[in-house]
VOPAGU-2260 file (C-alpha; in pm, 1 decimal, decimal comma):
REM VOPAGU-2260
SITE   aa  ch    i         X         Y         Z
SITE  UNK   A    0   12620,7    -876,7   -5813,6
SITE  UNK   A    1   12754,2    -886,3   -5452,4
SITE  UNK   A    2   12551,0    -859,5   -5156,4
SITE  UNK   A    3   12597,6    -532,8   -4962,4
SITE  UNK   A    4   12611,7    -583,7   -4575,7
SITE  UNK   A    5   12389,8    -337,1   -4392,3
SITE  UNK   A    6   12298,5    -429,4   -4049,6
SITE  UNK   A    7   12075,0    -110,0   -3967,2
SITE  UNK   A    8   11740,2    -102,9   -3771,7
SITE  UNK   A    9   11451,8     -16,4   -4056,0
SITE  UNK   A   10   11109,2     102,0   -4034,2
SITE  UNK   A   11   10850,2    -207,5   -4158,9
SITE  UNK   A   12   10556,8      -6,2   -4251,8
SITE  UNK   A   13   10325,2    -263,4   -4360,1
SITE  UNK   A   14   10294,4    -691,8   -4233,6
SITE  UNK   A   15   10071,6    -934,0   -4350,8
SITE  UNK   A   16    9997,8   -1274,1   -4228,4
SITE  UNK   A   17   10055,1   -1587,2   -4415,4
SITE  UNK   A   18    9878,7   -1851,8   -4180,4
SITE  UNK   A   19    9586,6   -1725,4   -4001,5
SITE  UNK   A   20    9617,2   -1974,5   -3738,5
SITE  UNK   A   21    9963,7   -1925,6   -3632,0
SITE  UNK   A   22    9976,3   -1553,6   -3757,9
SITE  UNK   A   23   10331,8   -1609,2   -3968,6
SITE  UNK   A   24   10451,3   -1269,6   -4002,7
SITE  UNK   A   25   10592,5   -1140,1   -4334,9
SITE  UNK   A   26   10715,6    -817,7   -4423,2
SITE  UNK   A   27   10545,6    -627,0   -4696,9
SITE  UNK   A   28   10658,8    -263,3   -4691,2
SITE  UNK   A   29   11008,5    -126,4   -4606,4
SITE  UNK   A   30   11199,7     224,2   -4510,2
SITE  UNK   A   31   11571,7     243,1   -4523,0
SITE  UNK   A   32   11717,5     561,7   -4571,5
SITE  UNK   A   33   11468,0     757,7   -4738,2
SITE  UNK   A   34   11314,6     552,6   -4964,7
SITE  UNK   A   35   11031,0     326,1   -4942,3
SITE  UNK   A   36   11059,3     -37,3   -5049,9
SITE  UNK   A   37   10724,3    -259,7   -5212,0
SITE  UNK   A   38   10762,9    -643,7   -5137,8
SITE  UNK   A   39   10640,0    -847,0   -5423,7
SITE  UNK   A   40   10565,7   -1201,2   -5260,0
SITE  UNK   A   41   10660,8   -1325,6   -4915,4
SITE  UNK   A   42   11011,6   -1475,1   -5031,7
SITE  UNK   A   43   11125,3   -1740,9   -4775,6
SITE  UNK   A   44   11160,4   -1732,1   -4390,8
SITE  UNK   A   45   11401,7   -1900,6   -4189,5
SITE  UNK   A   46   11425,7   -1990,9   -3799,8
SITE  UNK   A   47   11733,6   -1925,4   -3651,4
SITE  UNK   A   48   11813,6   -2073,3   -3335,2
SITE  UNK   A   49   12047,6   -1880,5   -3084,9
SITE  UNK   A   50   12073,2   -2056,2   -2791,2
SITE  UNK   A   51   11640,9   -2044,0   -2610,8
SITE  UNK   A   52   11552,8   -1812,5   -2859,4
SITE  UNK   A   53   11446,8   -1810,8   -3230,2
SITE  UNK   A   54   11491,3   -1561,0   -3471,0
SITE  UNK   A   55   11325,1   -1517,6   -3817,4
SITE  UNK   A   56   11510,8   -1411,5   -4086,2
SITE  UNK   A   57   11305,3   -1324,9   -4416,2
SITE  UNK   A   58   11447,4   -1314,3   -4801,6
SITE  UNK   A   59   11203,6   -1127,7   -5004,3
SITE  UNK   A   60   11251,9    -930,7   -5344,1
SITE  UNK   A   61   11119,7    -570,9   -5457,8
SITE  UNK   A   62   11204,3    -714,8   -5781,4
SITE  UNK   A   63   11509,6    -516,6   -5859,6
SITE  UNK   A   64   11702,9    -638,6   -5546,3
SITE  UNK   A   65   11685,7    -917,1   -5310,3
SITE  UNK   A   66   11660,8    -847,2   -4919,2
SITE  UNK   A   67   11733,1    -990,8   -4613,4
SITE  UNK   A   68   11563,0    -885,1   -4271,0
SITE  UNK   A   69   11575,4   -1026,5   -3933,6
SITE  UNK   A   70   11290,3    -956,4   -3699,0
SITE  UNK   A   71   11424,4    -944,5   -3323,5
SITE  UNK   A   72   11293,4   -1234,7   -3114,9
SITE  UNK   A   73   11065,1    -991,5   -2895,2
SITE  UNK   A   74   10910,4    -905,5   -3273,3
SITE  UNK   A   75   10918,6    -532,6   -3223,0
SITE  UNK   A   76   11229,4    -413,2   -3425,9
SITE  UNK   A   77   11334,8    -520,6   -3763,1
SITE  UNK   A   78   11723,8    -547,9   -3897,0
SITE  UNK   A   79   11813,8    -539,1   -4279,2
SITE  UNK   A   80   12081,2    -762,2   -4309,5
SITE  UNK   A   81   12205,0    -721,1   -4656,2
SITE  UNK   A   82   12067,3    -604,6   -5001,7
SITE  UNK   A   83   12179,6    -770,0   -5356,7
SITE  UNK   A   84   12088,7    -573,1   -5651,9
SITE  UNK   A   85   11920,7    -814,5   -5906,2
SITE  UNK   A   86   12158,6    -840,3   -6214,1
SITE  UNK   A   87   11887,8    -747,3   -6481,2
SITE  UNK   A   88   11733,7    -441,9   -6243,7
């Protein structure tokens, strides 16, 4: 299936943290257009480097389609980058 490019500013209703000493933060709950999205495992992060700053981009999985999110260096707004529906979903 392809990936659909979004690029909108969603609501991340729910975070938890995967290292308690450096406080990794992972997305767990999602709102994009009226519906409400359930993480099922903390997928993978990546750092992106733009120039000073860094910014995290997640891949996680509600288990019928895959998700990409970036979290804006100053951590207080989230971006979903794209959505591909899982083939079997």
């Amino acid at each position: 299936m392809e990936r659909i490019i979004v690029g909108k500013e969603v609501t991340v209703n729910s975070v938890y943290f995967n290292n308690k000493k450096d406080l990794e933060t992972f997305p767990k709950e999602m709102e994009f257009e009226g519906e409400t999205y359930m993480f099922l495992n903390n997928g993978w992060r990546y750092l992106v480097h733009k120039g000073q700053e860094v910014v995290r981009v997640f891949s996680v999985t509600d288990g019928k389609a895959d998700f990409r999110l970036k979290l804006d260096p100053s951590e207080s707004h989230w971006t979903l980058l794209d959505i591909k529906p899982l083939a079997h979903a």
